[in-house]
C-alpha positions as CSV (number, residue, x, y, z in Angstrom):
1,X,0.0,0.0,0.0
2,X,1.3,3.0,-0.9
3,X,1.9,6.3,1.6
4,X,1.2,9.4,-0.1
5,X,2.8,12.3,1.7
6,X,2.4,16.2,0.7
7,X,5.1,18.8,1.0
8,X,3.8,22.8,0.7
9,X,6.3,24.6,-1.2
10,X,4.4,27.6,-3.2
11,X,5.3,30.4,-0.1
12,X,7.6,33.3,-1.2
13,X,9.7,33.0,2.1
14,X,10.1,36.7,2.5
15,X,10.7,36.3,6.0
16,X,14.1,34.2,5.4
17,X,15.4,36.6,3.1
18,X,16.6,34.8,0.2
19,X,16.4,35.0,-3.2
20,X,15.0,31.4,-4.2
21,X,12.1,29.3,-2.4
22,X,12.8,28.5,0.7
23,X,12.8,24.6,0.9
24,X,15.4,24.9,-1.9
25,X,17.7,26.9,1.5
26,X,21.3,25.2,1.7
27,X,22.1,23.6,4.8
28,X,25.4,23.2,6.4
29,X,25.6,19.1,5.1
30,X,24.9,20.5,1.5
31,X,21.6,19.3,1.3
32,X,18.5,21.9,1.2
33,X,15.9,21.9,3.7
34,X,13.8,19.9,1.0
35,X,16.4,17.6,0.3
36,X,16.6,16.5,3.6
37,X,12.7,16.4,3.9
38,X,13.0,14.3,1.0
39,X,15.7,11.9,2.7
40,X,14.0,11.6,5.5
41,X,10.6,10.5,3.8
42,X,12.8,7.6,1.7
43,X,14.7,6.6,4.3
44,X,11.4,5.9,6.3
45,X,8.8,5.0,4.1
46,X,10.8,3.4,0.8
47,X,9.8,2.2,-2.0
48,X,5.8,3.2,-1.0
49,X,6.0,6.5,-0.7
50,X,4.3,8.9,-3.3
51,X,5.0,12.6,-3.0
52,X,3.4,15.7,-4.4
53,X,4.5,19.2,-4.0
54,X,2.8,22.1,-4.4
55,X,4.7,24.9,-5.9
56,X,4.4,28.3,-6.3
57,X,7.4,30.9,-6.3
58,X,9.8,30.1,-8.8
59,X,8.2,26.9,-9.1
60,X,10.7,25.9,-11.9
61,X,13.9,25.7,-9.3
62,X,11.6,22.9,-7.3
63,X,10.7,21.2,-10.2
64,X,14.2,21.3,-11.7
65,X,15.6,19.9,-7.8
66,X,13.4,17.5,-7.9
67,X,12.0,15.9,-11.0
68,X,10.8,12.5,-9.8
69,X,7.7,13.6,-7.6
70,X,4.3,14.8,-8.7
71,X,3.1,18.9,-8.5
72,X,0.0,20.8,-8.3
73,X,0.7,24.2,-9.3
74,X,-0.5,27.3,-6.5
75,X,-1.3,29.9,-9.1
76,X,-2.3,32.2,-6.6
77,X,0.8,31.9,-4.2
78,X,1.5,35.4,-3.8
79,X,-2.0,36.3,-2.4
80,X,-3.0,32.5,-0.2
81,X,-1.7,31.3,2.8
82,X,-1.2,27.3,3.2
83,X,-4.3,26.4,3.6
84,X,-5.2,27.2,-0.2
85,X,-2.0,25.2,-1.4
86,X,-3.2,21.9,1.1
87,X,-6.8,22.2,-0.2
88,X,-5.3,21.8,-3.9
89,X,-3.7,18.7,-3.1
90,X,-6.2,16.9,-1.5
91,X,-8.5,17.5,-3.8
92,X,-6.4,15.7,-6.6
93,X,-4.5,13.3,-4.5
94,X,-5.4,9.4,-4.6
95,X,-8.3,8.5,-1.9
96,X,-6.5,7.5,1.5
97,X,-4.4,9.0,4.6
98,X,-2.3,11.6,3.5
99,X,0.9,13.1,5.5
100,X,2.2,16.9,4.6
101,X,4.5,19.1,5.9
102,X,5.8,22.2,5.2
103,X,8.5,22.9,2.8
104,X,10.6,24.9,5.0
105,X,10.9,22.4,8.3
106,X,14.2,20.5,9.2
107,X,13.5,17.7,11.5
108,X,14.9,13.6,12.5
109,X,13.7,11.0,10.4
110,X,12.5,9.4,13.8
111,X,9.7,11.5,13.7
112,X,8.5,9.8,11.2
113,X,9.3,6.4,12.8
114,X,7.1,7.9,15.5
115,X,4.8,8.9,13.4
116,X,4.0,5.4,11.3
117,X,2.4,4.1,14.2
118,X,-0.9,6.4,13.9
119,X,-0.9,6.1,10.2
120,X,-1.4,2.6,10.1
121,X,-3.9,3.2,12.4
122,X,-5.7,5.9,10.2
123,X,-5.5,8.1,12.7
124,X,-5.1,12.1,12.6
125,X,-2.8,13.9,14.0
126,X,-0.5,16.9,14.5
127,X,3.4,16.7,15.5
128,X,3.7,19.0,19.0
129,X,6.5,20.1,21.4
130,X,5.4,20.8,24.6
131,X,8.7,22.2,26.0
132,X,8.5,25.5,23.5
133,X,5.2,27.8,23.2
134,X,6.9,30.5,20.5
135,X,4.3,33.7,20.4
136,X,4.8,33.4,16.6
137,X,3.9,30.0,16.4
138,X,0.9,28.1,16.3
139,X,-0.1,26.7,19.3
140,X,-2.8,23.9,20.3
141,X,-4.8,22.8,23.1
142,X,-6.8,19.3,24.3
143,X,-10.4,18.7,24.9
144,X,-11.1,16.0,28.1
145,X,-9.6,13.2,26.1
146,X,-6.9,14.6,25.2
147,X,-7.3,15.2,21.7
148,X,-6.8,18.8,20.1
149,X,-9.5,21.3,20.8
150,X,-8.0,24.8,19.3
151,X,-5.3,25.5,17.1
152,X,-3.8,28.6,15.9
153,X,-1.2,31.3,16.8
154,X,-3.8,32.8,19.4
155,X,-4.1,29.9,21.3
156,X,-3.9,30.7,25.7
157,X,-2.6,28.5,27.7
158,X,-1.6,26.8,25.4
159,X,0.2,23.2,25.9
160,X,2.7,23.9,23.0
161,X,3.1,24.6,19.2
162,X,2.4,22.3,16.1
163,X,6.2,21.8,14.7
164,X,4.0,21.4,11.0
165,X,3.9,17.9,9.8
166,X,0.6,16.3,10.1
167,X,-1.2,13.6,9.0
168,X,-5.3,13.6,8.1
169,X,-6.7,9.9,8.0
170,X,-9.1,8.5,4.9
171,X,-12.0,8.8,6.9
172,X,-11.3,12.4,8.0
173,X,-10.1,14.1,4.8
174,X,-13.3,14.5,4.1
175,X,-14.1,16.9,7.1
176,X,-10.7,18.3,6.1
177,X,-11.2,19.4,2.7
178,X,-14.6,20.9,3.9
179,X,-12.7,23.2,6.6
180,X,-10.3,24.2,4.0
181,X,-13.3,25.2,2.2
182,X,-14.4,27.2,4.6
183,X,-11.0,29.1,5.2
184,X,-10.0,32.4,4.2
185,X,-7.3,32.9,1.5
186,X,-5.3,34.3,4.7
187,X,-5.5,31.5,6.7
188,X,-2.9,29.0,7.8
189,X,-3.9,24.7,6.9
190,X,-4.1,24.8,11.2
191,X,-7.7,26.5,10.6
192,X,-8.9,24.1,8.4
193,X,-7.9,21.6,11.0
194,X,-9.7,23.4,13.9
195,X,-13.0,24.1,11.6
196,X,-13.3,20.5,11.0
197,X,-12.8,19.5,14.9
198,X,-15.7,22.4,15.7
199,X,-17.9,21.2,13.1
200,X,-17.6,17.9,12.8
201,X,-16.0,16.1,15.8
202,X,-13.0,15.7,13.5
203,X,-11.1,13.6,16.0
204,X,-7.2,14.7,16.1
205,X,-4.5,13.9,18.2
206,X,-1.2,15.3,19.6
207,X,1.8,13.4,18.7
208,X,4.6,14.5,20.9
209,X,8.2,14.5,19.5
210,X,9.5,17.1,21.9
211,X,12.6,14.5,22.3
212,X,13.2,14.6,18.9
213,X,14.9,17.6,16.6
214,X,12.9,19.6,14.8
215,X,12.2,23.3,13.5
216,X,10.3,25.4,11.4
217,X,13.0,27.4,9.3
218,X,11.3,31.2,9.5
219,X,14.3,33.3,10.4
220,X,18.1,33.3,10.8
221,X,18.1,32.0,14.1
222,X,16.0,29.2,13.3
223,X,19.1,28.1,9.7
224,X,20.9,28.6,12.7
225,X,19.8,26.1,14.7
226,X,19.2,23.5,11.9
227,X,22.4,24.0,11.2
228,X,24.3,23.1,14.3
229,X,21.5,20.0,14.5
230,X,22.8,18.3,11.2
């Protein structure tokens, strides 16, 4: 059976500062952040994994990095937010789980590992670490049985932040796509996520990897500290 897994690469990056997309970044091993994404994915998942990128800003760099996955084109990359890009790809991908990530995250393959568990399972969740709660970055909180009740980047109290991979089982894409739906072009995937969970019972859970490395690549500090990691 095989794993279909969806990295969102259409974003500009401006925050980073360079002049290419931002999964395309060098890292110190001479990898880019994608590259290592993509080794990471292989190295787990093998000969069953399908990937499809979506692309937007100087889509033809991706596409010429990486010429043996699939790609759904963000036309409207300069004016949506992730939510748009993820909505695209579901909507195309084959029926069945699918796991995404964004393009611009650094992390050990033993998430992944961690994460292969719940996916066999069909089960949804969200990546968290509960040691950091970053004012900048999306943030979650449980309901009674422990599964994830808001999420967004104005969560209180919040128990920590989504590290952004995820995974959204068969039976729940469904709910997914319709919360995407429902999103504004501004809007981060996360909202998607919590629409579904408010109006349908969308059942998702918190996978913890706070042992294991991994970080969002936004600014300096954060090249920085993927760096030093590798």
């Amino acid at each position: 059976m095989s794993m279909q897994a969806v990295i969102l690469a259409a974003g500009m990056g401006t925050r980073l500062g360079r002049p290419w997309p931002k999964p395309l970044t060098p890292l110190a091993d001479g990898r880019t952040i994608m590259g290592q994404q993509m080794d990471n994915l292989q190295r787990v998942f093998g000969a069953d994994l399908r990937v499809m990128t979506v692309v937007g800003f100087k889509l033809e760099m991706i596409l010429e990095a990486f010429p043996d996955v699939a790609y759904v084109y963000n036309e409207s990359y300069d004016q949506t937010n992730t939510n748009r890009s993820l909505l695209k790809a579901l909507r195309i991908s084959p029926d069945g789980g699918v796991l995404w990530m964004n393009g611009d995250v650094v992390f050990d393959h033993r998430v992944l590992e961690r994460c292969r568990p719940l996916m066999d399972a069909d089960t949804s969740f969200i990546c968290v670490n509960t040691s950091v709660v970053g004012e900048e970055e999306v943030k979650y909180t449980v309901d009674a049985a422990g599964r994830v009740a808001l999420l967004s980047k104005q969560v209180e109290d919040a128990l920590g932040e989504a590290v952004g991979i995820n995974f959204i089982a068969a039976r729940d894409r469904a709910d997914l796509i319709r919360g995407l739906e429902s999103c504004t072009d501004g809007d981060y995937f996360e909202r998607g996520l919590e629409i579904a969970i408010e109006r349908d019972g969308t059942s998702v859970v918190p996978l913890d990897i706070t042992d294991l490395f991994a970080v969002e690549v936004d600014f300096e500090e954060d090249l920085t500290r993927a760096n030093a990691y590798l």
